[in-house]
N, C-alpha and C positions, 0 to 999 in steps of 0.2 A: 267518114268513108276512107278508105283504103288506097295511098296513090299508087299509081301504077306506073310504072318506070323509075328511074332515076329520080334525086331531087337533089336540087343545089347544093353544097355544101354552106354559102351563105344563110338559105333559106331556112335548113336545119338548124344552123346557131342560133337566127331568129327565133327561130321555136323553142329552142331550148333554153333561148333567155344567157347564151356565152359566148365570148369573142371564137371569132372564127379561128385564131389561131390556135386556142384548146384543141379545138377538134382536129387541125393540121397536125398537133403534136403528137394528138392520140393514134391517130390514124398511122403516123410515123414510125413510132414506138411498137405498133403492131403488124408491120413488116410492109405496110401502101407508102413505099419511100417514093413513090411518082406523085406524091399529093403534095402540090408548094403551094396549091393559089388556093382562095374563096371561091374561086370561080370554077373549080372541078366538080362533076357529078359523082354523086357516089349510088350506089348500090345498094340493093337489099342488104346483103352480109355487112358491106360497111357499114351502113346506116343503125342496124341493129349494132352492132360490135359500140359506135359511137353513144349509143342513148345507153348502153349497159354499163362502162366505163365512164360516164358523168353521172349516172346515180349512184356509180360505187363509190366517186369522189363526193359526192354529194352529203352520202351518208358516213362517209368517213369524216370528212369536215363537222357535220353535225354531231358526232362521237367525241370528237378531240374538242370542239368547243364544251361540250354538256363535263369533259374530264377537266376543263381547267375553271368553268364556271365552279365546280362541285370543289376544287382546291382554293378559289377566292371566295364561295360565298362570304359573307360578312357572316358572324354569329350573334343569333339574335338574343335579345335584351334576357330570356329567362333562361337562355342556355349561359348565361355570363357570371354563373354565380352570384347572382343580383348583383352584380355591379351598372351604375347608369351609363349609361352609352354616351359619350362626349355631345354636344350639339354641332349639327352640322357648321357651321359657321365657325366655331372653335377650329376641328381638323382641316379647314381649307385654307384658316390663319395660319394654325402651326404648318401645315404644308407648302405655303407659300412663304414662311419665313426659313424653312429649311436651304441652306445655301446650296446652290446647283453646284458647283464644283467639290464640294466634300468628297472624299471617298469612303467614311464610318457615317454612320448615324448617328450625333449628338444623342448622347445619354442624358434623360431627362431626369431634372433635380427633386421634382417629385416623385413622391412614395411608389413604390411597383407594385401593380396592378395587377391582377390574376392573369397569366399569359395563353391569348387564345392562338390552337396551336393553326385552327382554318383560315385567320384573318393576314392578309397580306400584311407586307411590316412598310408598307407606304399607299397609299391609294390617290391617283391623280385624279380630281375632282372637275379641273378645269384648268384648258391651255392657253394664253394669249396668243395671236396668230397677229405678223408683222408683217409678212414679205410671202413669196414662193417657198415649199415646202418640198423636199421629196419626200417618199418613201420612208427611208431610215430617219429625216429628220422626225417625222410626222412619230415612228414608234419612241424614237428615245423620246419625245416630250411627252406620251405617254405611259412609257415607262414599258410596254409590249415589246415580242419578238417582231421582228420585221413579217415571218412566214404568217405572225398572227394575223398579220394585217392584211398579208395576199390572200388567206383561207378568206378572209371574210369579205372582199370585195369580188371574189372569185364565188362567193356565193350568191352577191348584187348580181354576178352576170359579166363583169369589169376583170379585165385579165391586165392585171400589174406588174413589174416588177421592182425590184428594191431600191432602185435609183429614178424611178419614175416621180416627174415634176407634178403635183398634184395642186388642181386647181382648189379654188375656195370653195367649190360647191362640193366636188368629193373631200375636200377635209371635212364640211360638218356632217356630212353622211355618212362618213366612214365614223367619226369621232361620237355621233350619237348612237349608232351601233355597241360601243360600250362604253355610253352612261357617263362618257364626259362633253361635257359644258364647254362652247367654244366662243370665245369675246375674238370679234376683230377688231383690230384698235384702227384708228380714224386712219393711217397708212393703207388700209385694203379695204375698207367700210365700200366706197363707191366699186372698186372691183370685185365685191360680191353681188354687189346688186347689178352691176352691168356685163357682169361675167357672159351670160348667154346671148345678148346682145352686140356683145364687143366685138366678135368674131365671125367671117362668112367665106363662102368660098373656097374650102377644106378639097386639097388638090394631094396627088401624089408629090414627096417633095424627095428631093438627090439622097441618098445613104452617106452617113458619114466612117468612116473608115481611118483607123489609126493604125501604123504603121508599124511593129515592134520585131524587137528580135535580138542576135547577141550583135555587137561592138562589129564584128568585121566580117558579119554573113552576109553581107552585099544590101543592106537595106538602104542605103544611098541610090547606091547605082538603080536599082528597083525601080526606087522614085525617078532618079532621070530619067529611065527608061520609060516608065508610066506617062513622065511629061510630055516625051519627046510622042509619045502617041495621041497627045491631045491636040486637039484645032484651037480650041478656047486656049491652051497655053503657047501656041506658037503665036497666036496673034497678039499676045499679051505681051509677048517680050522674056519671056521666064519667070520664075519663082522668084518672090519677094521675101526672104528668111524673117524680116518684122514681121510678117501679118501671120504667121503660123500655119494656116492652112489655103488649100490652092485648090481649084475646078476643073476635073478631067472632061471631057467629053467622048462618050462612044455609043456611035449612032445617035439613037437620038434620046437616049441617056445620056444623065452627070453624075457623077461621082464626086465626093468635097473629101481630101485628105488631110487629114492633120500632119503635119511637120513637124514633129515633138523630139529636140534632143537626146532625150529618152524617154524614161518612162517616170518621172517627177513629176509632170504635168499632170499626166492620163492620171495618177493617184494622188494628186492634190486636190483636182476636181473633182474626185470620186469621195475623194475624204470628205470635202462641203455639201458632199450631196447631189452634185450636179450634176447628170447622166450627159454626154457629148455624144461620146461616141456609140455607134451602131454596130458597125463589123469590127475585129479586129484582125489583120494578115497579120502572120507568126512567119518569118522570113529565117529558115532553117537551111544551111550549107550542104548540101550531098556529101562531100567532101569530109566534114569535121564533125555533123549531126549534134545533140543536145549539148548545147554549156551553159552555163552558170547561168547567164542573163536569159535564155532560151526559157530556161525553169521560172523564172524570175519576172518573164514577160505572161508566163500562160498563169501564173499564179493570182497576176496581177488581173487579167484578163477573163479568169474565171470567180473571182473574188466580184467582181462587179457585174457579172451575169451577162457579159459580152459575148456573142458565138464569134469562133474563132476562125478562118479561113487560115489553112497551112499552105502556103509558096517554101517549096522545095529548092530553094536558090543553087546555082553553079554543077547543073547537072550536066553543062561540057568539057569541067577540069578532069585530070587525070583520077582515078581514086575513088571518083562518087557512086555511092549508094544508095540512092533512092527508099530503094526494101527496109535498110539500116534505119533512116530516120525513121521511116513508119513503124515501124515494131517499136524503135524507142520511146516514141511520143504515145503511143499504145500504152505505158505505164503510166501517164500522165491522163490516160482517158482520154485520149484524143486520136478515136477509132477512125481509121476511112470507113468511108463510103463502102467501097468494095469487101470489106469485111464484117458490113453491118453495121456498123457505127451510122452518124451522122455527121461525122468532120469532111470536110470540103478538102483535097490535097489538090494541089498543084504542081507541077514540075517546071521551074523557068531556068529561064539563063539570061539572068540581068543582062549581060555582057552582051550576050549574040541577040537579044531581045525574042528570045525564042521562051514562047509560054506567055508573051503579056495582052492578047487578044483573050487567054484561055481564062486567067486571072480575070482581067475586068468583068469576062460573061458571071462566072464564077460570083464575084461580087453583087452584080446585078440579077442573078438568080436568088441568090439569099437576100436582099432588099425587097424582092416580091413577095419572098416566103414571109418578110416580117409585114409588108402591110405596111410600109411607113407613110402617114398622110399629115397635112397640116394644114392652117387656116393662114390663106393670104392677104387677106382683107382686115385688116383693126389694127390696134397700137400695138406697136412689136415688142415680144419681147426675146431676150438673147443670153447668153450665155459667154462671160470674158472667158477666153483660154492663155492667152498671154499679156503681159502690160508691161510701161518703161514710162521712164522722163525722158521725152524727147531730150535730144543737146540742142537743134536747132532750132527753137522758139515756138514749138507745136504743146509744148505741156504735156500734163501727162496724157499717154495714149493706152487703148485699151483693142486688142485683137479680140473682136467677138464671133459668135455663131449665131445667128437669127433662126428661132423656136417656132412662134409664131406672128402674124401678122407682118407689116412692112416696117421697115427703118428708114425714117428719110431724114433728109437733111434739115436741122431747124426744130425738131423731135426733144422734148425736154425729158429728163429722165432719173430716175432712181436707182444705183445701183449698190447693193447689201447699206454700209457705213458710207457711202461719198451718193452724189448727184451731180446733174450736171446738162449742158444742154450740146447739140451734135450740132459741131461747128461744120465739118468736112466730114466724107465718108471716103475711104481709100481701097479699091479693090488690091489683089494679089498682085499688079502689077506698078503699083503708085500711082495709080489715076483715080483723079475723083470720080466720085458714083454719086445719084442726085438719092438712091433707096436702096435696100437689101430686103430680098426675098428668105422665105424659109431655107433654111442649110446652105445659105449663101456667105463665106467669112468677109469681115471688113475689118478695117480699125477704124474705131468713132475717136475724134477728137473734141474735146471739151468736156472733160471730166475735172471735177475740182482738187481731186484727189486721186494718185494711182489706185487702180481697182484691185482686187485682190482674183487671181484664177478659180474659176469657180462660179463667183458671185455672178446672180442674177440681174439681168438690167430691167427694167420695167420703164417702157416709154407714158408717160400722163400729163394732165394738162396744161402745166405750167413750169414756171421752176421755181417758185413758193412752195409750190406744194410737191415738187421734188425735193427740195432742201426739208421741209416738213416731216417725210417720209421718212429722207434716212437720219433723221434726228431719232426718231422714233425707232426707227430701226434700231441703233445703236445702244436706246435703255432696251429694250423688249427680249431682242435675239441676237447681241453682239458675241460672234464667236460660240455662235451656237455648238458647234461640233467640236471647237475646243475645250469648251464647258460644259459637257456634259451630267449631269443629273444619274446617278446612278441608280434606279428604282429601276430600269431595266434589268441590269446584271444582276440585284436581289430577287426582281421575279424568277429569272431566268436562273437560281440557283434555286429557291425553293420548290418551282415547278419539276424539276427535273427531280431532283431530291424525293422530293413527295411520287413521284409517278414513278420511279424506281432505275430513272434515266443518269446515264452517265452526263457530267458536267463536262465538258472539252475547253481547254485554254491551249488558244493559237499562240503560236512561238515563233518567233523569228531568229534564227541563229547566224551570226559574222564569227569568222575566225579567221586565225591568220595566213594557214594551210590548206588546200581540199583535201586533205587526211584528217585535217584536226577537225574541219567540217563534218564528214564522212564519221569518224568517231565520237563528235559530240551527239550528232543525231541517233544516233545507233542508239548511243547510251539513253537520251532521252526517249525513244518510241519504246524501251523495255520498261520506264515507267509504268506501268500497271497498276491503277487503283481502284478499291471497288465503287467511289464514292466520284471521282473525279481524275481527269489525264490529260499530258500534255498534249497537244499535236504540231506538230512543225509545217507549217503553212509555208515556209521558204529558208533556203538557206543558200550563202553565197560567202566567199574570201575576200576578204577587206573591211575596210572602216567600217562602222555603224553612221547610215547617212540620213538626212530630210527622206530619200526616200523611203528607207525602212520603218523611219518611224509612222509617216504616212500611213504606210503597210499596218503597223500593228496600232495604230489609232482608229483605221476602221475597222478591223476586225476585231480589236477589241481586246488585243493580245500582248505580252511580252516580251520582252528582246533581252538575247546569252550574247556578251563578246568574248570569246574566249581569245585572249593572247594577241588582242586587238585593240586601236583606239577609238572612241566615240568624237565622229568631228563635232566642233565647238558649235556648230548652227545647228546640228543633231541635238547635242544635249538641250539648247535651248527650245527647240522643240518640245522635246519631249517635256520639258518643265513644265511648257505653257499646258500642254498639251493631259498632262497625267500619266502619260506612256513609263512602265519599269524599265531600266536598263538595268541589265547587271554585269560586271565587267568581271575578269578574275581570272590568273595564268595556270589556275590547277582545277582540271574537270569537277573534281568531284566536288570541291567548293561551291563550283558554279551549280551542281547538280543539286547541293543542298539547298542552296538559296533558292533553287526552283520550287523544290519540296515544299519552303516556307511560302514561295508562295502561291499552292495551290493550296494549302492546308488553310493562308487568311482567305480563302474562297468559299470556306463553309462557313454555318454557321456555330460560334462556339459551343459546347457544352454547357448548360447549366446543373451543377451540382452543388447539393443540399449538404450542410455539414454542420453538424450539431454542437452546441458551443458546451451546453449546460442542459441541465434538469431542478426545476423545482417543487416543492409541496405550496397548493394553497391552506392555510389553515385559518382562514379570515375572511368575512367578506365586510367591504364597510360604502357605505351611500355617500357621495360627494356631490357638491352642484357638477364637477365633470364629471361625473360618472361614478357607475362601483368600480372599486378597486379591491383589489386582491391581495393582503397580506399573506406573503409567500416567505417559505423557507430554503433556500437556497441549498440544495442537496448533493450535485455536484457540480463542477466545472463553473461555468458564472453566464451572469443574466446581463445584455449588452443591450440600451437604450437605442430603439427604431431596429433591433431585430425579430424574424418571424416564431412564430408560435404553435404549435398543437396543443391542443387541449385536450385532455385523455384522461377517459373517465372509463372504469370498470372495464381498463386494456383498451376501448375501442377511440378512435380520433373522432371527438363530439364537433371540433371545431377550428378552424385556421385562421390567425391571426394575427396584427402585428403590434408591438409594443408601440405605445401610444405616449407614457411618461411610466417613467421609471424614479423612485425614492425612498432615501434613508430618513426615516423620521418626518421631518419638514423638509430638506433638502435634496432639489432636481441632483440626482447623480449620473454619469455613465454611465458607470455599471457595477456591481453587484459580486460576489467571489462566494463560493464555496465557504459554508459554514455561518453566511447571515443571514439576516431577516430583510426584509423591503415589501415595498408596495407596488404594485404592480398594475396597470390599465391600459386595457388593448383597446384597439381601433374601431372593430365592428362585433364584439361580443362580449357580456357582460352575462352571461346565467350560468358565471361558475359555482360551484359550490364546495366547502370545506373538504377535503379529500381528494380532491383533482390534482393532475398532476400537469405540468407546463413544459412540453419540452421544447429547447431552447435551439434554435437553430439559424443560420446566414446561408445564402447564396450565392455561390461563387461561381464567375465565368472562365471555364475551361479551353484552351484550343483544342480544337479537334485533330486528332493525329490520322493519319490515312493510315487506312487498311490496305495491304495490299493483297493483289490475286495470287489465287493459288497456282 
């Protein structure tokens, strides 16, 4: 039956089996920019507009899935040129003996096999699962796009994004989805099975908010400004710069902000996978409008799928523009409101604290638009954002953010490589705390080791079996993100390949000029190739630092210094890391070495090159086989190279030399103008008047082509 009036906007996701926020988004997208909550009614128009644009993603999804199934099917046993198909247990050996940090494929010492062109050139069979998982971690141990994984939970019903901490029950649901096998090793055995029972009490909890923007566009003062608006920080005493982040209150919301130096932190934890933050404020001058770090912050910010909230800072100095920065960050895709976009602008004045009731609402209107809720009740777990060696006899400490459940004191716990048990808990003001709630920060003390930014803490039931945990930890998934497995990037080059898609490699360009900046990228975005291109994800004057590399570690990309140096903690990064640097004081140097390497991005050419020809004029019966007494007619015959068999013009047969001899004697090979014997691999019904032509293999680079 037909309803009559209005119907929920929750009710409708119900029914259509999708998180409420799809439908916010749709609806947004489609000009109902007043739709923020679940809790709006919608309309006939709406409501149709919505069921029509989820069955066109629906079936879009199922199109692009059935395109990349139909490029991985396997090929089967008769499509293989009879060759037998390895045993499963063989390929799950060899794939597990493959080293995760390689960046070539070990070429195998065994004979080459007829190359099937639909079979992937790695297949993940099965992942070991140690600890907490995001998003990105979850695709690269699969070797899949990250978006492959959103299509496909977003078809569950489950609206993800790429930094989202994925529990044990969506890892093996999302992971049996395609066909791989998922072992928990004894570190998470009990949190799969206690997973649904762990947790109660799932409440709205505080947004988290990080801070960014250039060096001297008042992002300081902001924050005072921000504090000095809080009740919860006046009664605190002020900001505590160890603990990282601090608790505004307004009305009867909180807000949790991060206190991050810069923006080293926000991409160090993003590089491990760890999603913190929720909002990002982009804190832009009236006065001076886009620099370097401004590009540098929204880069960083949209790289990790943060929505942005833009504070217009210093709109009561002499000079300022307001319109100016809007239209500039407009080429950044960071549209107001007021002109159709969905960016949030604000206009303050640190200084006069003019703009910062408009800011919090602001903030707190987008925290509702995202829905953020969490479970109060069960063992906490948390997220380190900062850590040190105490000097005062506390050891090492760890500034964390609590995810979910509570943190109390006395709480044993696992976190990535180290464990340890919470001796003290320290609010933002240095006062002990007895527990910490969801997006509550603290510093725990009693870690055995400093933790690393990023890493997961996982509170359990002892400290045996915290110590246990991250032993475990440490064979299974040590530096997972550092070591990365590259059967991603190979998908991700033959899928595109195969579908007729351009390949993209992200770039990060330093130099020593914003001229020589301005000119390097120019020159790179004219790169134009039909097969593959650069794209310049960020670019900024000065050294090549930790955080650059960060930057091209998650993304996946390379780093030009032109006429610049690479600090010494940078390079070691990048070692560990795998990240390209390429340094070099004459552009086009640097521009070739780009060239090179987008070209090792493909896959090489293989091309056939004929060594020789010969006559068979023999056939003779051996316990190995028949062999073929050949005349060697021209060029020469070379021991384990490939074969046609050509009989009356037409190729009867393919194969490869098996043994090769003179008389009695195994030789190499064979020249122009003698006799030998001859025995292939998989074909023996030659006959006298055949002819053998001689031919090898060779792996070419690919050269790009460029656009017309």
């Amino acid at each position: 039956m037909r309803r009559k009036g209005p119907i929920p906007l929750q009710e409708l996701a119900e029914e259509l089996k999708v998180d409420p926020k799809v439908i916010i988004q749709i609806l947004r997208e489609n000009g109902y920019r007043h739709v923020r909550s679940k809790t709006h009614n919608l309309n006939r128009d709406m409501e149709m507009l919505v069921r029509r644009k989820i069955e066109e993603q629906r079936r879009q999804i199922s199109q692009d899935l059935q395109v990349k199934k139909q490029i991985y099917q396997p090929q089967r046993p008769s499509q293989a040129q009879g060759q037998r198909r390895p045993k499963r247990r063989d390929e799950r050996r060899r794939i597990e003996r493959q080293p995760r940090h390689t960046k070539k494929l070990t070429k195998s010492r065994t004979k080459p096999k007829p190359k099937r062109k639909e079979e992937p050139q790695k297949q993940v069979e099965k992942i070991i699962v140690s600890g907490p998982m995001s998003l990105r971690e979850f695709a690269d141990a699969l070797g899949r796009e990250p978006e492959e994984i959103i299509q496909k939970a977003f078809m569950m019903g489950v609206l993800l994004t790429i930094n989202h901490i994925l529990d044990p029950d969506m890892i093996t649901a999302l992971a049996s989805e395609f066909g791989v096998e998922v072992e928990f090793s004894e570190a998470v055995e009990e949190l799969v099975e206690e997973e649904e029972d762990l947790y109660s009490d799932w409440r709205t909890r505080p947004p988290i908010v990080t801070v960014m923007g250039h060096v001297d566009h008042g992002k300081t003062t902001l924050l005072d400004a921000i504090r000095g608006t809080s009740v919860a920080s006046q009664e605190a005493g002020g900001i505590t710069q160890s603990i990282g982040a601090w608790r505004v209150k307004k009305g009867d919301y909180e807000i949790i902000f991060i206190d991050t130096p810069g923006h080293e932190a926000f991409t160090a934890m993003r590089a491990r996978g760890a999603q913190v933050t929720d909002i990002v404020i982009l804190v832009v001058a009236a006065n001076e409008g886009v620099k370097p770090q401004t590009v540098e912050a929204i880069n960083h910010a949209k790289t990790a799928g943060v929505p942005i909230i833009v504070a217009i800072n210093k709109i009561d100095v002499p000079g300022a523009d307001p319109m100016r920065v809007k239209n500039d960050l407009m080429r950044y895709n960071l549209v107001p409101e007021e002109y159709g976009g969905d960016t949030i602008f604000v206009e303050v004045s640190a200084l006069k604290k003019i703009g910062i009731d408009d800011l919090l609402d602001a903030i707190i209107l987008k925290a509702e638009e995202l829905d953020l809720k969490a479970p109060y009740k069960g063992p906490a777990r948390a997220v380190v954002i900062e850590s040190q060696m105490d000097t005062r006899g506390r050891g090492p400490l760890g500034s964390v953010i609590v995810q979910k459940g509570t943190l109390k004191v006395g709480d044993a716990f696992w976190c990535g490589p180290t464990y340890g048990k919470v001796r003290a808990l320290y609010d933002q003001s240095g006062k002990r705390v007895q527990g910490a709630t969801p997006s509550m920060p603290v510093v725990v003390q009693g870690f055995e080791e400093v933790p690393r930014a990023g890493d997961i803490l996982v509170v359990v039931e002892n400290v045996q079996d915290a110590k246990e945990r991250a032993e475990e930890y440490r064979k299974t998934m040590k530096y997972q993100i550092e070591k990365r497995i590259d059967v991603k990037l190979m998908r991700r080059i033959q899928e595109k390949l195969q579908a007729g898609e351009k390949l993209k490699v992200p770039v990060v360009i330093k130099a020593d000029t914003q001229g020589s900046v301005e000119a390097l990228s120019q020159a790179v975005s004219k790169m134009k190739y039909k097969e593959i291109e650069p794209e310049v994800i960020h670019s900024g004057v000065g050294p090549v630092t930790p955080t650059d590399v960060d930057l091209a570690t998650a993304s996946e990309g390379v780093i030009l210094a032109f006429n610049t140096r690479v600090q010494s903690d940078a390079r070691k990064l990048a070692e560990a890391r795998g990240v390209i640097i390429r340094t070099d004081k004459v552009i086009y140097r640097l521009l070739e070495e780009l060239e090179n390497i987008l070209a090792s991005n493909l896959e090489p050419e293989i091309e056939e090159v004929k060594i020789g020809e010969a006559e068979v004029r023999a056939t003779f019966n051996t316990r190995a086989g028949t062999v073929a007494g050949c005349y060697v007619r021209s060029g020469k015959i070379v021991r384990d190279a490939l074969v046609k068999v050509i009989r009356d013009g037409e190729v009867i047969a393919q194969s490869r030399i098996a043994s090769l001899k003179r008389f009695k004697d195994d030789v190499r090979e064979v020249t122009e103008g003698y006799e030998c014997g001859v025995r292939l691999e998989s074909f023996n019904k030659f006959k006298p008047g055949d002819l053998f032509e001689i031919y090898i293999r060779t792996e070419r680079q690919r050269t790009l082509t460029k656009e017309e």
